[in-house]
N, C-alpha and C positions, 0 to 999 in steps of 0.2 A: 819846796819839792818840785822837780823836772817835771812838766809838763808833755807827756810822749803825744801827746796828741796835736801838738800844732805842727810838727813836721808834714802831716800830710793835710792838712787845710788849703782847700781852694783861696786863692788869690789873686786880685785880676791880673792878667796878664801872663797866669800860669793855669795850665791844665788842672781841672779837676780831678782828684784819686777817686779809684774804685773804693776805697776806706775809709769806711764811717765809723766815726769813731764811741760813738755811742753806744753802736749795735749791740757791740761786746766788750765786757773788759778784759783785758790784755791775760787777768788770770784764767779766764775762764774759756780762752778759745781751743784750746786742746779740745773740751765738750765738743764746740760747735764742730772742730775738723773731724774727732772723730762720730760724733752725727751724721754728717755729710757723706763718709767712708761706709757706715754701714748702711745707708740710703741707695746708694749709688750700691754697691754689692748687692744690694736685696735686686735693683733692677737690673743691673746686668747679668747677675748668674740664670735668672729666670729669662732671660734672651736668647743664653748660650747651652746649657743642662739638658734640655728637650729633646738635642740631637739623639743624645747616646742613650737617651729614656725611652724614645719612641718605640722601639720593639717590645719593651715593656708595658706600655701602654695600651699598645694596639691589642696584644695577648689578652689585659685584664679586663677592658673595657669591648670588648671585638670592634675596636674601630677600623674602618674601609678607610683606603688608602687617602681618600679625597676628605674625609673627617682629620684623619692623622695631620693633612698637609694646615688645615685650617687652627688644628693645636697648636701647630707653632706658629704660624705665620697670625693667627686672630692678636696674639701678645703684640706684634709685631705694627699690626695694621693700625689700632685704637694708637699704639705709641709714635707712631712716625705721622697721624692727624693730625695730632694732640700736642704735641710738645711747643711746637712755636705759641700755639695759646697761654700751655701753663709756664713758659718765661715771661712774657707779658704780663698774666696773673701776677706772680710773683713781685714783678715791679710796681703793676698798682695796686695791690690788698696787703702787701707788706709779706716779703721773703720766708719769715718765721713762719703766717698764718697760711699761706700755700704749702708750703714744704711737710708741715705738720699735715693739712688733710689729705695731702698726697701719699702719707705714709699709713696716714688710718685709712683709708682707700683700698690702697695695698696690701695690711692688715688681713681686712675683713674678704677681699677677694682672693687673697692665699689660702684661706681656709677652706672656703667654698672647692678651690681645687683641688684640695689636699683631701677633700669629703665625695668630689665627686662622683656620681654612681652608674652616670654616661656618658657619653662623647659630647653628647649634645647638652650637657649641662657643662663638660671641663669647655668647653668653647666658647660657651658665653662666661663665663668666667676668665677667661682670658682676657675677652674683648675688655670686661671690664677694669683686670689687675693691667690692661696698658693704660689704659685714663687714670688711672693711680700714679703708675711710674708718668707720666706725663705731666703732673702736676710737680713730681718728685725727683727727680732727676734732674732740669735743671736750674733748680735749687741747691743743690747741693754741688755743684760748683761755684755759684752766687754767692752764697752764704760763707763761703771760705774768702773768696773776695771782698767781699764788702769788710768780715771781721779781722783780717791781717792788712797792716800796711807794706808800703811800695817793698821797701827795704826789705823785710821778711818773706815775702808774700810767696817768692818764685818757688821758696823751697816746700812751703804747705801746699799749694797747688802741685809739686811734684810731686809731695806723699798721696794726696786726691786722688792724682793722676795714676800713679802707679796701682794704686790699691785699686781703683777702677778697673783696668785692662787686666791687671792681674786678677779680679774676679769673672771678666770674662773668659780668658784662657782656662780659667781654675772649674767653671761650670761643668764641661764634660768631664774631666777628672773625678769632680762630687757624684757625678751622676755616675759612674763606672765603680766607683768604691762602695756607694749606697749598694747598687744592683747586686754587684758581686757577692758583698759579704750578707745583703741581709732578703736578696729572692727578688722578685717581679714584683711584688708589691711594695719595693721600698720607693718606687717612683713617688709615693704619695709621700714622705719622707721631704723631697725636695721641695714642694712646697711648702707644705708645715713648718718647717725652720724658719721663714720668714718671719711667722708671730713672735718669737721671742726678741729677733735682732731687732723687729721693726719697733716693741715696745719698748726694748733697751733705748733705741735714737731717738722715740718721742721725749722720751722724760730728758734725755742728752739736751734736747731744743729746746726744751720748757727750765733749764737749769742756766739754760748759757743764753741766751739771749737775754740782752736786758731792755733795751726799747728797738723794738719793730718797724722798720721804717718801709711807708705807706704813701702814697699819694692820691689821700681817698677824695680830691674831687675834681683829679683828672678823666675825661672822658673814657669809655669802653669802648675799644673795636670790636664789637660783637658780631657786624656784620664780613669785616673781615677775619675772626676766629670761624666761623662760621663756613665762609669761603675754602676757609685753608683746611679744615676739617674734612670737606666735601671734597674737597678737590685732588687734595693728598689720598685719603678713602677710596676713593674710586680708582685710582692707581693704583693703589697698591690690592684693590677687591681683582682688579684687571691682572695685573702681572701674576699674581697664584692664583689666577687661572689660566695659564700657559704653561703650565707645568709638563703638558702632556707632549711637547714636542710640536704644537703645532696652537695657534690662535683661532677661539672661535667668533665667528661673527657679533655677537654679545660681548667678548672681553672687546672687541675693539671696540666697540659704541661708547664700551664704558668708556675705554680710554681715551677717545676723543672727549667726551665729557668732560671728564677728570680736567686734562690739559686744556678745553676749554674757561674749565671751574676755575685754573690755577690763574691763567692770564687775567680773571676777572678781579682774583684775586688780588694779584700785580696792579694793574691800576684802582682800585680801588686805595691800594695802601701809597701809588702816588698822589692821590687824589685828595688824601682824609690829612686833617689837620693834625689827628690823634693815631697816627697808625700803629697797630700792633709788631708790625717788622717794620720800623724805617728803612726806604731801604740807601737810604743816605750810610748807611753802615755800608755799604758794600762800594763806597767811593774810595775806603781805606784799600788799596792792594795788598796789604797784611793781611784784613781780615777777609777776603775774597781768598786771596788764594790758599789761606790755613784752611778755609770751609772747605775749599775742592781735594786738596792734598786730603782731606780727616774722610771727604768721599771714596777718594779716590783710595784710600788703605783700609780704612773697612769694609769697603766692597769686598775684597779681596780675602779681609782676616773672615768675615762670616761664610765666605763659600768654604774656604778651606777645614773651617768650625764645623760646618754643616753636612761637608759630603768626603770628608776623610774619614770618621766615622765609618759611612756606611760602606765606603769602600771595604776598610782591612775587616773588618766586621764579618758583613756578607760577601765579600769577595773573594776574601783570604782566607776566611775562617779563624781570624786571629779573637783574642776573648778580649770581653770588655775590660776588664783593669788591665789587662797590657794595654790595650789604646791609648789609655789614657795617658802614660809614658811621655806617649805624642806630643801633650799639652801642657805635660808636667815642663818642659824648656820655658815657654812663653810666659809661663804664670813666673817661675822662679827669678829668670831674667827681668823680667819687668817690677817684681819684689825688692829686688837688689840694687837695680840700677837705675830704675826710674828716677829719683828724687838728685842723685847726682849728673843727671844729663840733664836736670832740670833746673839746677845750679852750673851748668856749664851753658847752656840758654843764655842764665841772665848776663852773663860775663861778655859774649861775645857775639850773642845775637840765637834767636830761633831759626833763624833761613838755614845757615848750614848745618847746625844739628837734625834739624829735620830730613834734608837733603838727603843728608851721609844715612840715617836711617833708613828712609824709604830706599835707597841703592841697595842697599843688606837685603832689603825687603823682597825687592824686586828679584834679589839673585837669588832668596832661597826659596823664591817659587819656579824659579825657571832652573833649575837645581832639582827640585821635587817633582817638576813638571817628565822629568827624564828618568830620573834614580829610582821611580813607581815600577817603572816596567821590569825591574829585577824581583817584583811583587818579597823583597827581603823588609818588614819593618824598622829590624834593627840598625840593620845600614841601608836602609834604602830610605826609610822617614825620619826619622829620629835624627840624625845630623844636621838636616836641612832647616830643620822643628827650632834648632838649638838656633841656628845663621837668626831665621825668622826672630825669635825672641829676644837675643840682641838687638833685632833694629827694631822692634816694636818698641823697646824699653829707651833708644834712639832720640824715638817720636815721641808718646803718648805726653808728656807735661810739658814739653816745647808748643806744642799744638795750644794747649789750653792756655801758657803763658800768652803765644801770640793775639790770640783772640782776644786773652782779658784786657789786655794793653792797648787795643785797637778801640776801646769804645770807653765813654763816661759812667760814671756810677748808676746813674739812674737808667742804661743802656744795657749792665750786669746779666739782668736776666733776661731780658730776650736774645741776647745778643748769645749765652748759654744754651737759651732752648735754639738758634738755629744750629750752632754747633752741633747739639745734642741730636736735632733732625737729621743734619748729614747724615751723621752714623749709623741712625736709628733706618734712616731711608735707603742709605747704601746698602745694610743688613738686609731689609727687605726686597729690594731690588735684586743682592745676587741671589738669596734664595731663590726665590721665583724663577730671576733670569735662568740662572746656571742651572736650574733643572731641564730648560726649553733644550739647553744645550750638550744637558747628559743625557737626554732621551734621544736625540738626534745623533750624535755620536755613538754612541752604544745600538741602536738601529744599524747605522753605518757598517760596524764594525761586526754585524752578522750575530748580534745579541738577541737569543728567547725568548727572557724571562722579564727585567726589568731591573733598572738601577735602582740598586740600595735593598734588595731583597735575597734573601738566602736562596742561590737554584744550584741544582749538580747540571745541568745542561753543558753542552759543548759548547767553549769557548767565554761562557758568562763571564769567568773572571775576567778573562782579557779584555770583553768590550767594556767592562769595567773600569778597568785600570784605562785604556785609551781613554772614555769619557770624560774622568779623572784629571789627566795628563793635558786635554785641552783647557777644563776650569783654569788650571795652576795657570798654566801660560797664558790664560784673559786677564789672572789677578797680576803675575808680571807685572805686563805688559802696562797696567793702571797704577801700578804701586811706580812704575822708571816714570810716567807722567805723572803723580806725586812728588818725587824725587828733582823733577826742573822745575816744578813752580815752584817748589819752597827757594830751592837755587836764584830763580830770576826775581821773587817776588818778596818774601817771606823778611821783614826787618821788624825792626825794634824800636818803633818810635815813641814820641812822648803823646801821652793821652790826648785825646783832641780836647779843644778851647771849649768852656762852657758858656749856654748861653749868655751875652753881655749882662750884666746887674745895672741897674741906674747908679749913677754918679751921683757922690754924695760930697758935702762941702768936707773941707779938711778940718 
């Protein structure tokens, strides 16, 4: 009988695959992909959902505006600490045993918010279900890697992938259909569904894995998880707190901290024998410039996530399950097409797939940046929504092909959780930022009340829509600089060399 498994065996003189072939047998990786699918869904819908909840929340709960900003952003902050550790985790305690208590993590702090009966209790429960997803998330890219080979591989990372963004886009949509059809308190609704998906994918991991691969007596970078935690933390405590239009004395203290936290970080990981980020990964110009492109286009998707919402909402007066319309392109698009732009990747490279995507990208915020001011949703968002989702569906498994292919197997999971950071840290970045810059625009613009809040005041919608119209055209503007690195940078090489084996007689 055929042996599938020595095709992708390390041999000298040939690059190591990211596929082990142990991990999984060949019948049983459907489990593991769709494990990974519902992993990845549970943490990005709870990224993206909050937006179009938030009015509902604040109602049930009377939270103040500065409570509200901390419900979303607290998921946010634990998650974009957190993640470069728990891809490390992963590669030293073994992918299975991380991924699994990252899910039970998650679990048990969905509940806690699904029960919450304050502000101040859904908050630290936030804090907490991101240290969940940060164990959880990037594993489940890892985990798809390691159990498919070279040959197969591109196309189950596109399903990954697709299902991924397509849970993102798909979160305000959940959150507008819950609200609609079942009151203000179906917000607790959207947490709650996590228990069942998250116990479905344990027993998926406990079914499909068959030997866990571990390297339990490799050292711990503790003191660089440590670093990166504190240092990422403190930036992102800084930047939502500049929401108000203007920095106070304290968020900058932080933030010089922070960024001093991060450099210490940086040499410490060139310094350490065992570092948690090599950052010898970032020698490859594949995987540099996918990390910056995956920055540079989810900065962009999360503001748009975040503050088109509150635009047609409170601006327009338009109703939640119409919004959602909005986001219905981007999920559908990236449903359909992801997996074959993902197979169009392996054929002829990630660089220009990618490219051609973020262009789309770029044109249909600077499209939307313009077509707002006829405050019409139908044709004024909804078209541009549609541009958008084609080229998000362009990107998303191109990006993650690039990455996996830039590093060795035992590199899977960290090399996933910085990935996974970009995102996580762009996400947090525009929220924050683009608030500094809808408060100040909408000021500008001779606005009363405040963005994202329901006022009859003179003129509110409009400084609305302008504060609006300048986000789009920042996300542009970052998505056309996405769009030339992948151009100039973004290839397809063969896995790097592993390290040399001793020489053995013939």
């Amino acid at each position: 009988m055929a042996d599938n498994r020595s095709d992708d065996r390390a041999s000298p003189g040939k690059a190591r695959p990211v596929y082990v072939p142990d991990f999984v047998r060949p019948e049983r990786r459907p489990l593991i992909l769709f494990a990974a699918i519902l992993a990845s869904a549970m943490g990005f819908i709870d990224g993206t959902v909050v937006s179009i909840a938030m009015p509902a929340i604040r109602e049930s709960l009377g939270a103040t505006l500065g409570e509200a900003t901390w419900i979303n952003n607290g998921y946010m902050v634990t998650l974009a600490a957190l993640i470069l550790a728990g891809g490390a985790f992963g590669d030293r305690f073994g992918l299975g045993r991380v991924f699994s208590l990252g899910i039970g993590l998650f679990i048990v702090t969905s509940l806690i918010c699904a029960l919450a009966p304050s502000p101040d209790i859904l908050i630290l429960a936030r804090l907490a279900q991101g240290i969940g997803a940060a164990l959880m998330v990037p594993g489940s890219l890892a985990i798809v890697s390691r159990a498919y080979p070279r040959e197969i591989r591109g196309r189950a990372i596109g399903l990954w992938a697709g299902a991924s963004a397509f849970t993102t886009a798909l979160g305000p949509v959940i959150g507008g259909l819950a609200l609609t059809l079942g009151g203000p308190e179906m917000w607790r609704f959207i947490f709650a569904i996590n228990l069942p998906l998250g116990l479905i994918a344990l027993w998926l991991v406990r079914r499909g894995i068959d030997r866990d691969t571990a390297r339990p007596g490799a050292p711990i970078d503790l003191p660089g998880a440590v670093l990166a935690t504190l240092g990422l933390g403190a930036l992102a405590w800084a930047l939502a707190h500049a929401e108000g239009g203007h920095v106070s004395p304290a968020a900058l203290w932080v933030a010089g901290a922070g960024a001093g936290i991060l450099a210490a970080f940086l040499w410490r990981e060139h310094r350490t024998s065992a570092p948690m980020m090599p950052l010898g990964l970032f020698r490859s110009a594949t995987f540099s410039a996918a990390n910056a492109a995956t920055f540079a286009l989810y900065f962009g998707l999360s503001a748009i996530l975040f503050y088109l919402p509150m635009l047609v909402i409170a601006g327009w007066g338009v109703s939640e399950i119409e919004t959602t319309f909005a986001f219905a392109p981007i999920a559908g698009f990236i449903a359909l097409l992801s997996t074959r732009f993902g197979r169009l990747a392996d054929r002829i490279g990630p660089g220009p797939v990618i490219a051609g995507g973020a262009f789309l990208v770029a044109t249909a915020y600077l499209w939307l940046s313009f077509s707002v001011a006829t405050r019409a949703f139908w044709t004024g968002v909804l078209p541009p929504m549609m541009l958008l989702g084609f080229g998000m569906a362009m990107v998303v498994a191109p990006v993650s092909t690039a990455v996996m292919a830039a590093v060795r197997d035992d590199q899977t999971g960290v090399a996933s959780g910085v990935n996974n950071a970009m995102a996580r840290i762009a996400g947090l970045i525009a929220v924050a930022a683009m608030g500094s810059v809808a408060a100040l625009v909408y000021a500008s613009q001779g606005g009363l009340a405040s963005y994202g809040i329901a006022s009859t005041t003179e003129g509110h919608d409009a400084a609305m829509t302008a504060a609006f119209a300048t986000i789009a055209r920042i996300a542009a503007g970052l998505a056309a600089f996405g769009a030339l690195l992948a151009a100039l940078a973004i290839r397809l090489p063969p896995a790097p060399e592993p390290p040399a084996e001793p020489q053995t007689g013939a």
